[in-house]
C-alpha positions in Angstrom: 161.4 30.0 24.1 162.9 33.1 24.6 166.1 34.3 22.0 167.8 37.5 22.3 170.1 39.3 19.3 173.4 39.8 20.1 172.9 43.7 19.7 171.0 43.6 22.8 173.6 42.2 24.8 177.3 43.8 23.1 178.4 47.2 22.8 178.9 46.5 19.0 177.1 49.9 18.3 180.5 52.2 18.9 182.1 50.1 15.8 180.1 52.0 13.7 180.6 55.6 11.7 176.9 55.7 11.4 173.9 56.4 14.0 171.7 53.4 14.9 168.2 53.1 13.5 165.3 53.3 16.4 161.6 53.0 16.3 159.9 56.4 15.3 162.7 57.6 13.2 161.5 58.9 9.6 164.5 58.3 6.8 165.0 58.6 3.3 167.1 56.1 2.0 169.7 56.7 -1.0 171.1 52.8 -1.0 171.0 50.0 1.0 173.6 46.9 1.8 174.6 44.5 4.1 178.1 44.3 5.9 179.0 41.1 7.9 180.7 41.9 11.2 183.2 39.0 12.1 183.5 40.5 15.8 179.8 39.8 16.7 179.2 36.9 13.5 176.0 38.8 12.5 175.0 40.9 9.1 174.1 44.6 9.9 172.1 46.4 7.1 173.9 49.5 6.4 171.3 52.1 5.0 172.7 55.7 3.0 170.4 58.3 3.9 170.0 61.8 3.2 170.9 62.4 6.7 173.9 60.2 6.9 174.8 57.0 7.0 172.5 54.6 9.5 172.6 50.7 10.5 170.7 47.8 12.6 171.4 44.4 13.6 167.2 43.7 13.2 166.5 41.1 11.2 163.8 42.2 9.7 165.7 45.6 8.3 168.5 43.1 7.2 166.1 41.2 5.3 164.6 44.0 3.9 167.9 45.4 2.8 168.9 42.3 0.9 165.2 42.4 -0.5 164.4 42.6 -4.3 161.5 45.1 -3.6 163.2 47.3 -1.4 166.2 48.0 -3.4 164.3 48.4 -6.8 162.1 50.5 -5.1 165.2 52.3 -3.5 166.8 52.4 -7.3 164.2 53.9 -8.7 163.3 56.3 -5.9 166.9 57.3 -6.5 167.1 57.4 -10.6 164.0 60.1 -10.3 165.7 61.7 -8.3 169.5 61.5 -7.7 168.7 63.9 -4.5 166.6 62.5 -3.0 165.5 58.7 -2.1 163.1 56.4 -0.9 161.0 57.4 2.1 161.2 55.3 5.0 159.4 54.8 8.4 161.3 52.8 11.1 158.3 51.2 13.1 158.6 48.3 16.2 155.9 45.7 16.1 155.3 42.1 17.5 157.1 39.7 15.9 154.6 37.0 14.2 155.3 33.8 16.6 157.2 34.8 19.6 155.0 38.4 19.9 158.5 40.0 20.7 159.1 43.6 19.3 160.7 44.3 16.7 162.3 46.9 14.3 161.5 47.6 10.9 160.7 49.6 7.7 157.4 50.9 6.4 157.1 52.4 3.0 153.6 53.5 4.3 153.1 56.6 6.6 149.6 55.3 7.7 150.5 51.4 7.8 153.7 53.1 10.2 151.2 54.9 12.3 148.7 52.5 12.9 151.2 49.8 14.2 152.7 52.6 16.8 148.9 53.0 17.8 148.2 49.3 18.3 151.5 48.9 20.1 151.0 52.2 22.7 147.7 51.5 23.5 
C-alpha cells in the first residue's frame, strides 16, 4: 500500500519563516519543538539552529523532536555550550516496512555516511 505525506502534495512550505530540512544538510541544533499546523492537520518539528531556524513535516524528525534522547542530548549539548548545540546529520533512508525514503537525523557522521552510500549505490 502506497501513502504519501501531505508535504509532498501542498505548498505548506511558504507558511514558514524557516528553510526546510533536506537530505545531506549538516545542522547544529540549539532546541527543538513541535508546532501543529491546523491548515494541513499535521505536527512539523521546528528545529533552532545556529544557522537559523529549520522545519520538516517527516515523521521520523517529528518523532525525534518530541524524543527524550534527543532533547537531553540537545540540552546538554547546549548547557556546555550556550553557543553552540548539538551536531546533526539530516540523512534519507528506507523506511523499515514500506522501503520508502525517508528523512531523518543522525547524531553519527559515519552511521550518516554509510546510509547515503548504501542508498547511491
Amino acid at each position: 500500500m502506497y501513502t504519501m505525506n501531505v508535504s509532498e502534495v501542498l505548498d505548506v512550505e511558504g507558511s514558514f519563516d524557516s528553510t526546510p530540512l533536506k537530505a545531506g544538510d549538516k545542522i547544529i541544533i540549539q532546541e527543538m519543538s513541535i508546532k501543529h499546523v491546523d491548515s494541513v492537520g499535521a505536527d512539523v518539528a521546528e528545529i533552532k539552529t545556529t544557522e537559523g531556524s529549520r522545519h520538516s513535516f517527516a515523521k521520523a524528525i517529528v518523532g525525534q523532536a518530541k524524543s527524550e534522547h534527543w532533547l537531553f542530548a540537545v540540552t546538554k549539548c547546549v548547557e556546555k555550550d550556550a553557543s553552540d548545540g548539538l551536531d546533526a546529520y539530516v540523512i534519507e533512508k528506507p523506511a523499515e516496512g514500506s522501503n520508502r525514503m525517508m528523512l531523518t537525523l543522525s547524531m553519527y557522521p559515519k552511521k550518516a555516511e554509510k546510509i547515503i552510500q548504501k542508498t547511491t549505490a
